[in-house]
C-alpha atoms as one frame of an Amber mdcrd trajectory, in Angstrom:
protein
   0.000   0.000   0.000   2.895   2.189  -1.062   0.370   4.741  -2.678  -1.610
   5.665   0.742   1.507   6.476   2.297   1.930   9.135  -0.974  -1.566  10.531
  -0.327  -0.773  11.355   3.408   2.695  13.059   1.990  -0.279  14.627  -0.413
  -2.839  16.031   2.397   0.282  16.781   4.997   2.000  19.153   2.182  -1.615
  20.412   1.193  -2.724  20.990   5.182   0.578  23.218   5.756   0.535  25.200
   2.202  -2.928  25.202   0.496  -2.330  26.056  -3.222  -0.380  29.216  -2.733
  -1.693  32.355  -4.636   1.839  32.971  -6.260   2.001  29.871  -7.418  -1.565
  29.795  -8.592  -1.025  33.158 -10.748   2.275  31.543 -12.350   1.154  28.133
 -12.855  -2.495  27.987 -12.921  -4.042  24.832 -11.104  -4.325  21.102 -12.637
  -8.108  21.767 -12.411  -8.229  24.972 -14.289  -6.007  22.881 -16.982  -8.300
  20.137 -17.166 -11.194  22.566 -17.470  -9.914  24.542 -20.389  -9.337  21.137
 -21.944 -13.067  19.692 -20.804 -14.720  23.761 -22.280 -12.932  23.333 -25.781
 -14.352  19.590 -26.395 -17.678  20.661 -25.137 -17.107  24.203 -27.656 -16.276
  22.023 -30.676 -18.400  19.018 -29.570 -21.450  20.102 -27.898 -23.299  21.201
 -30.994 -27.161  22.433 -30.051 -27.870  21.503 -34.131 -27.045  17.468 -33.636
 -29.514  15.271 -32.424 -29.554  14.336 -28.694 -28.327  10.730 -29.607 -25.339
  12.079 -31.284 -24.709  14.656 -28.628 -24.877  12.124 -26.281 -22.561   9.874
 -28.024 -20.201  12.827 -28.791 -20.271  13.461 -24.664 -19.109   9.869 -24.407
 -16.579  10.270 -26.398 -15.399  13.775 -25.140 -15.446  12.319 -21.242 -13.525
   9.240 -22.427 -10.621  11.280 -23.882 -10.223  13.723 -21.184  -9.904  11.012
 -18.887  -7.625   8.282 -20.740  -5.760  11.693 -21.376  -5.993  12.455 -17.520
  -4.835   8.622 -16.444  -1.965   8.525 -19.527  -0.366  11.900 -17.868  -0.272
  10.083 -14.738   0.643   6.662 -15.183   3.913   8.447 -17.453   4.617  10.785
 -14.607   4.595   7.829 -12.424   6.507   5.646 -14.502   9.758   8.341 -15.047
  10.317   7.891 -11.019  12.722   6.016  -8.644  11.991   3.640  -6.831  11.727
   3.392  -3.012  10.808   6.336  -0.562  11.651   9.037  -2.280   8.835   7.826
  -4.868   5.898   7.601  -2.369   7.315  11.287  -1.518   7.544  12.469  -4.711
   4.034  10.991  -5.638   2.700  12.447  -2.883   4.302  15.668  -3.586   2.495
  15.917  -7.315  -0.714  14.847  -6.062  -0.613  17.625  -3.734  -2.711  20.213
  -5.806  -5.476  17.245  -6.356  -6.147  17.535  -2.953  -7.831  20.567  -1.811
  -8.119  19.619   2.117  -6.979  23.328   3.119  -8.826  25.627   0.425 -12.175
  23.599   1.355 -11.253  24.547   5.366 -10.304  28.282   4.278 -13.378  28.919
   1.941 -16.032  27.267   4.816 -14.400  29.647   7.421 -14.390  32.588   5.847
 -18.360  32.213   5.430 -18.553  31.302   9.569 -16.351  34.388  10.042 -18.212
  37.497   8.869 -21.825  35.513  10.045 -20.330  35.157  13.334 -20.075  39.199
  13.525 -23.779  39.339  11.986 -22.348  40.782   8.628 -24.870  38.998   6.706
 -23.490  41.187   3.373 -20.374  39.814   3.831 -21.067  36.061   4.799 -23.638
  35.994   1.501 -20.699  37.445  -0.372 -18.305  34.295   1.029 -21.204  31.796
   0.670 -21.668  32.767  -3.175 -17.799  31.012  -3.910 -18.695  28.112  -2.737
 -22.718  27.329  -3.969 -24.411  28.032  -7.068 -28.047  29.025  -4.977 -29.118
  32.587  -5.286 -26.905  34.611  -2.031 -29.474  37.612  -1.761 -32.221  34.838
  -0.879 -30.627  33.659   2.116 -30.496  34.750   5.640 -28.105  33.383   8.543
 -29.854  29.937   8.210 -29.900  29.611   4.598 -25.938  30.995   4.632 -24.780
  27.957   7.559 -27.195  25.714   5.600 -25.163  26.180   2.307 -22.249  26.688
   4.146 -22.119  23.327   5.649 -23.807  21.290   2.939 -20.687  22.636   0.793
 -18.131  21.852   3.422 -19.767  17.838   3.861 -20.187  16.966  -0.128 -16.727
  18.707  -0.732 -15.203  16.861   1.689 -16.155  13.752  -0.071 -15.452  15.420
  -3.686 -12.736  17.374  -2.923 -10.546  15.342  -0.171 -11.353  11.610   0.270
 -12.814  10.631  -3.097  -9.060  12.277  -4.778  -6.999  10.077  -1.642  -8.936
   7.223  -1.841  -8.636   6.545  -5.564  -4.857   7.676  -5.083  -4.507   5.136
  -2.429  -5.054   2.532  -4.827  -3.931   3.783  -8.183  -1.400   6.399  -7.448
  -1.144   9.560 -10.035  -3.335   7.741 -12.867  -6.100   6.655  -9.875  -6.124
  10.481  -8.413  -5.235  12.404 -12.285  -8.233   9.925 -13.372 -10.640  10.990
 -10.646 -10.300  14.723 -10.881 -11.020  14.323 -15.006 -14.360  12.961 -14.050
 -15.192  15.320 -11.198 -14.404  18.376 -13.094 -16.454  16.887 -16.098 -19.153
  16.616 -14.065 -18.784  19.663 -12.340 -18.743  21.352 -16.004 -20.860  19.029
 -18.168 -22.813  17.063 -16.078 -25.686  19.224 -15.047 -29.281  18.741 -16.387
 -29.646  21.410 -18.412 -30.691  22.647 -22.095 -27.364  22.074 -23.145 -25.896
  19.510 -21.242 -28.506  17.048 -21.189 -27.426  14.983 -23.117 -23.893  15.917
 -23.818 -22.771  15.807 -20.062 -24.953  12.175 -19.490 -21.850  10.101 -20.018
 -20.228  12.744 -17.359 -22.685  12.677 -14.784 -22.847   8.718 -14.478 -19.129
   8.127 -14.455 -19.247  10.728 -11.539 -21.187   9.053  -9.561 -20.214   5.384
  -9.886 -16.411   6.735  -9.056 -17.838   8.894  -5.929 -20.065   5.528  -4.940
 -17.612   4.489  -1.992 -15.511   7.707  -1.266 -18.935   9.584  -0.450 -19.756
   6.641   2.186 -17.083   6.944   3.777 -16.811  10.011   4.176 -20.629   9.664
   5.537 -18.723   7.089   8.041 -15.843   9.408   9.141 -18.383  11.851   9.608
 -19.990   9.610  11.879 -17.013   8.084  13.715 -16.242  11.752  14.642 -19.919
  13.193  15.663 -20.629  14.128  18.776 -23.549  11.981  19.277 -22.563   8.924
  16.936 -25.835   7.056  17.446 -27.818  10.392  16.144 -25.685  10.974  13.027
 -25.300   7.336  12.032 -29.090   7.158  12.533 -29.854  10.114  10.356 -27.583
   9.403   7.712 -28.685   5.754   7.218 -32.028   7.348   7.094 -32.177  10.707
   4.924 -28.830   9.733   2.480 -31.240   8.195  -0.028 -33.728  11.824   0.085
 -31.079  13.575  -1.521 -31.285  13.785  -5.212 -27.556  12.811  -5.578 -26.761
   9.193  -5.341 -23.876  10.336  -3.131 -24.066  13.324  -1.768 -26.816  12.798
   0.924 -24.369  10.379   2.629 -22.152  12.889   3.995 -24.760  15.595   3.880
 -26.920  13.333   6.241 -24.362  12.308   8.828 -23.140  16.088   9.523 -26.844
  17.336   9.514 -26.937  14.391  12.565 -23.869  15.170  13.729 -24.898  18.651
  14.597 -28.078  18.226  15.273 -29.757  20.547  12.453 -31.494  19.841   8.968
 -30.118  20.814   5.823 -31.037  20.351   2.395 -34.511  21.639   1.831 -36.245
  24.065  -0.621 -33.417  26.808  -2.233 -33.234  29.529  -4.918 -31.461  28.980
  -8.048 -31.056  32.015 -10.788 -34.732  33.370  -9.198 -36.389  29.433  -9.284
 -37.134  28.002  -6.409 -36.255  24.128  -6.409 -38.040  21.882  -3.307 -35.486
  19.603  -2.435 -36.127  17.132   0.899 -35.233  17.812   4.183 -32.461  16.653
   5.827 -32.612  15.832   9.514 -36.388  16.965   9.093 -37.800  18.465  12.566
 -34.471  19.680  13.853 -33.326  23.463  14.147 -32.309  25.201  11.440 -28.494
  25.555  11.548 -26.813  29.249  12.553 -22.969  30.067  12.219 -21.741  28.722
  15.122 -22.293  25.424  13.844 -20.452  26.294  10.544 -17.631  26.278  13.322
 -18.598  22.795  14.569 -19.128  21.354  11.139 -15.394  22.975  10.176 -14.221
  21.084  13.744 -15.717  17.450  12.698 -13.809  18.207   9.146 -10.713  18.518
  10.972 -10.874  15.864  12.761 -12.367  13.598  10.115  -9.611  14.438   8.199
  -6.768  13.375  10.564  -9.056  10.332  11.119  -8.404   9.682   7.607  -4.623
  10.294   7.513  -4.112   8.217  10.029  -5.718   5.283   8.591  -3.605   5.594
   5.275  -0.690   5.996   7.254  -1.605   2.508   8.898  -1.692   1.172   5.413
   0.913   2.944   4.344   3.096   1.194   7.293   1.490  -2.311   7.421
């Protein structure tokens, strides 16, 4: 289990530095080079004259190359070097910016900040990075609410689903994975245009999110302050949700603090009735963005621990 020691070199270097900003204006991020890749095919590709068949088929075909491109990159990166330690550190070292443990942390808290000091102006401005729902709808509920739905589905998106497919592939299992998530992200949303072209996107997303999103549910769980309450709600509410995957860690942090999530929300002035989480509980308020950021933490060393056992047996 040489890789999972590489992903704990991965979320260590990631948990001390973040992407820095320097480095971001230089370099870009893998992510924004993936996505100018993923926004040309879907430019030259995605054309509204075709029928939806061939759209769909030509979104197959777009989400198959970016990947195979994705896992080639990797597996040749991989293959150029040495042997021994210094290769689980040096994997671990370019899967660093696959891993966005820190940015996830930094973007959550500086919603929980501003709400803390009631600067609702401020908090909505934060919360609008991070979710696509309409900011001037939402008061201090509706800002925790997105707040720490964001924080529990990135967590599985952004941090363990990345490590976990790392752990067993190395840089072609982690390169791989964030192809399909920032297809999906991109492509794989039901609407005019992407119906059909970002099908093939959607479903690969959420057959390769399938086990990371559970256990991030579980780590969730393990870590709650009332275990019985989250492991109770999530096992309940994970299958409301209208994502296959998100509702698992969505679930077990709305029982974990003790307040529902999900719900109706506002998106481009339409209002879109989604289930309750954690129906009947309180509605959340920004000191629980803090606890939900705590759990996080904690999950996360959970998590780095248990590579590191891997990494070590």
């Amino acid at each position: 289990m040489g890789f999972a020691g590489a992903m704990v070199v991965a979320m260590a270097v990631d948990a001390l530095t973040g992407w820095p900003s320097w480095l971001f204006a230089r370099l870009g991020h893998p992510v924004t080079w993936l996505g100018r890749l993923i926004a040309a095919i879907d430019a030259s590709w995605n054309r509204e004259s075709d029928p939806p068949a061939f759209r769909r088929a030509a979104g197959v075909a777009g989400a198959l190359l970016v990947i195979a491109l994705a896992v080639a990159l990797g597996w040749l990166l991989q293959s150029l070097l040495p042997s021994g330690w210094i290769r689980i550190v040096l994997i671990g070292i370019l899967a660093w910016p696959l891993v966005a443990l820190r940015s996830l942390h930094d973007h959550v808290a500086a919603v929980a900040r501003p709400l803390l000091d009631d600067d609702i102006a401020a908090a909505r401005e934060a919360v609008s990075r991070i979710v696509g729902r309409d900011p001037a709808a939402l008061d201090e509920a509706g800002i925790a609410r997105a707040a720490i739905e964001s924080l529990a589905e990135n967590a599985s998106d952004g941090v363990v689903a990345p490590v976990f497919w790392g752990a067993l592939f190395g840089l072609p299992g982690i390169l791989g994975y964030k192809a399909i998530n920032t297809l999906d992200s991109m492509i794989g949303h039901r609407s005019e245009r992407h119906e059909a072209f970002g099908w093939a996107a959607a479903r690969i997303d959420d057959v390769a999110n399938f086990i990371p999103a559970r256990v991030s549910g579980f780590l969730f769980v393990l870590l709650a302050p009332q275990r019985s309450q989250a492991l109770s709600c999530m096992t309940r509410d994970a299958r409301r949700h209208r994502s296959p995957n998100a509702g698992w860690p969505e679930a077990a942090m709305a029982g974990a603090l003790g307040v529902r999530l999900s719900g109706p929300r506002t998106y481009h002035g339409s209002v879109t009735n989604e289930p309750w989480l954690n129906q009947g509980a309180r509605d959340p308020l920004a000191a629980d963005i803090a606890g939900g950021l705590a759990i996080y933490r904690r999950a996360m060393l959970l998590l780095a621990g248990l590579l590191a056992i891997l990494a070590f047996a």
